[in-house]
C-alpha positions in Angstrom: -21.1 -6.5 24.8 -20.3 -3.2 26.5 -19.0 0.0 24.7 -15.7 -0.6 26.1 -15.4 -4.0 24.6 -16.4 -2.1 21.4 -13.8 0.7 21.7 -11.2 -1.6 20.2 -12.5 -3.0 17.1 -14.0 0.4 16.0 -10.7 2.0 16.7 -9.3 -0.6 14.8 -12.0 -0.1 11.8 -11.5 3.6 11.8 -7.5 2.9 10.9 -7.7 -0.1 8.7 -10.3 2.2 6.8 -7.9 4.9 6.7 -5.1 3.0 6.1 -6.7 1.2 3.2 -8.0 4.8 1.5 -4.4 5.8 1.9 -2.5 2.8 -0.1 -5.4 3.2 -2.8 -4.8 7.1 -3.1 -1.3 6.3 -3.3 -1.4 3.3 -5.9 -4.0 5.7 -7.8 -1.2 8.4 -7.9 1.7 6.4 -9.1 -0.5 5.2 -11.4 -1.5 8.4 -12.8 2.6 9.5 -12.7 2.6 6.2 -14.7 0.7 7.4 -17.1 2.2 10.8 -17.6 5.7 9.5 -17.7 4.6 7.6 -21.2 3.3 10.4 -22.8 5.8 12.5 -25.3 3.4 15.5 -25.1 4.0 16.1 -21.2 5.6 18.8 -20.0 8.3 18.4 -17.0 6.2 20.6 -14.6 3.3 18.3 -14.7 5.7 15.1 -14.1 7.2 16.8 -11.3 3.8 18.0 -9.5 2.7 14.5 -10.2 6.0 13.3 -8.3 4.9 15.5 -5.7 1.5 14.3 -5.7 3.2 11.0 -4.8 5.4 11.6 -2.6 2.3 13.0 -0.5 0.2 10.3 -1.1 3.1 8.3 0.4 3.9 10.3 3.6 0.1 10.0 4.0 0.3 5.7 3.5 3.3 5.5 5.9 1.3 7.8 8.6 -1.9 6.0 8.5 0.2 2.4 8.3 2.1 3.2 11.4 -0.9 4.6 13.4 -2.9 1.2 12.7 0.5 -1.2 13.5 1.1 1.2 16.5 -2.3 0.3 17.4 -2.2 -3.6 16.7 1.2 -3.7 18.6 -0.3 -1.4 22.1 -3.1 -4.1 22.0 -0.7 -7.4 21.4 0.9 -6.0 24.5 -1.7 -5.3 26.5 -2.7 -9.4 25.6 -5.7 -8.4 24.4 -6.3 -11.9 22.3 -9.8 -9.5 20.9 -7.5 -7.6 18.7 -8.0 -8.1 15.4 -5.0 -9.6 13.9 -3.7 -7.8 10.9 -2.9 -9.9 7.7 -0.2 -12.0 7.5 3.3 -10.3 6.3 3.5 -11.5 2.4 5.3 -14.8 1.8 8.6 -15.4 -0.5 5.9 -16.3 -3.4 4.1 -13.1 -2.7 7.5 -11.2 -2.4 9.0 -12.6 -5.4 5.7 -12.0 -7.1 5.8 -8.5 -6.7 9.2 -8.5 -7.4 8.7 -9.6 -10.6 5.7 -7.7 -11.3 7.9 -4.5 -10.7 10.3 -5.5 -12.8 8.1 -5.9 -15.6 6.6 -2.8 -15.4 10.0 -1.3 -15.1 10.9 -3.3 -18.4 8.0 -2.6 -20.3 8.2 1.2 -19.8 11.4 1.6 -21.7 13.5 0.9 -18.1 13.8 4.4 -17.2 15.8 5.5 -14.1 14.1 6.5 -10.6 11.0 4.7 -11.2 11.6 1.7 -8.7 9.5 2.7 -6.1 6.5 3.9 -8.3 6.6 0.4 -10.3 7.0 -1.1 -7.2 4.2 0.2 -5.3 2.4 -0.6 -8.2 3.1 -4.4 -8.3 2.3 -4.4 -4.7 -1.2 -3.3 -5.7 -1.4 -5.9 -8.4 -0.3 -9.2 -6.3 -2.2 -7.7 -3.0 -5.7 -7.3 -5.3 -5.2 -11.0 -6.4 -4.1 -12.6 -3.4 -7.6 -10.8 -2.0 -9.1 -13.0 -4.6 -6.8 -16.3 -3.6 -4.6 -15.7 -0.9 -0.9 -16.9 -1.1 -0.9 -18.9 2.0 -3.5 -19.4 4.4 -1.7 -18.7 8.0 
C-alpha cells in the first residue's frame, strides 16, 4: 500500500480521535456542572464558570465534529469507496432512548429550568456507551 493510499485513513484517525476526546471532554463537563448544580453549598460563580466550561467544551465538540464530517463528505464525493464510513445516524429506538434518558435525568434532578441540553448530552453519552456494547441496529 503506498503513503498516499495511507493519507486517508490516518487523516481520518487523526479526527475521529479528536472528535471522540472532544464529546468525552464535553460529556465529562456537563457531568461535573451536574454535579455542582445538586449541591446546596455551591456558590453561583462556580456554576457559571462551570457553564462556561461547557459551553467550551461544546464549541470544541461541534469544531472537531464538523472537521471529521467535512472530511467523510470531501471523500464520499470524490467516490473514494476507501473511506471509512462513519457510524450509522441513531435510529428512532436510539433517539427515543435518549430522549427518555434526558428526561429522566431532568426529572430526577428536581426539573430545573435550562438544563435540557446538559441532560441531554448526557443521555446521549449513556445510550451511545451501551449501544457500543449492543448496537441498536446493525446497518
Amino acid at each position: 500500500m503506498s503513503l498516499i493510499a495511507l493519507q486517508p485513513t490516518t487523516t481520518y484517525r487523526r479526527l475521529r480521535s479528536a472528535y471522540d476526546h472532544a464529546f468525552q471532554q464535553l460529556a465529562r463537563e456537563v457531568r461535573q456542572l451536574s454535579r455542582l448544580q445538586t449541591l446546596s453549598s455551591v456558590g453561583n460563580q462556580n456554576v457559571s464558570a462551570a457553564l462556561e466550561q461547557v459551553a467550551a467544551a461544546e464549541r470544541c465538540y461541534v469544531e472537531t465534529r464538523n472537521a471529521l464530517a467535512d472530511f467523510l463528505l470531501s471523500r464520499q464525493a470524490e467516490g473514494d469507496v476507501t473511506a471509512p464510513s462513519p457510524k450509522p445516524i441513531p435510529d428512532e429506538q436510539a433517539r427515543a432512548s435518549i430522549q427518555e434518558q434526558a428526561y429522566f435525568l431532568w426529572e430526577n434532578a428536581g426539573k430545573p429550568r435550562g438544563n435540557d441540553q446538559a441532560n441531554w448530552y448526557r443521555a446521549e453519552a449513556r445510550v451511545f456507551s451501551s449501544a457500543s456494547a449492543a448496537p441498536y441496529a446493525s446497518r
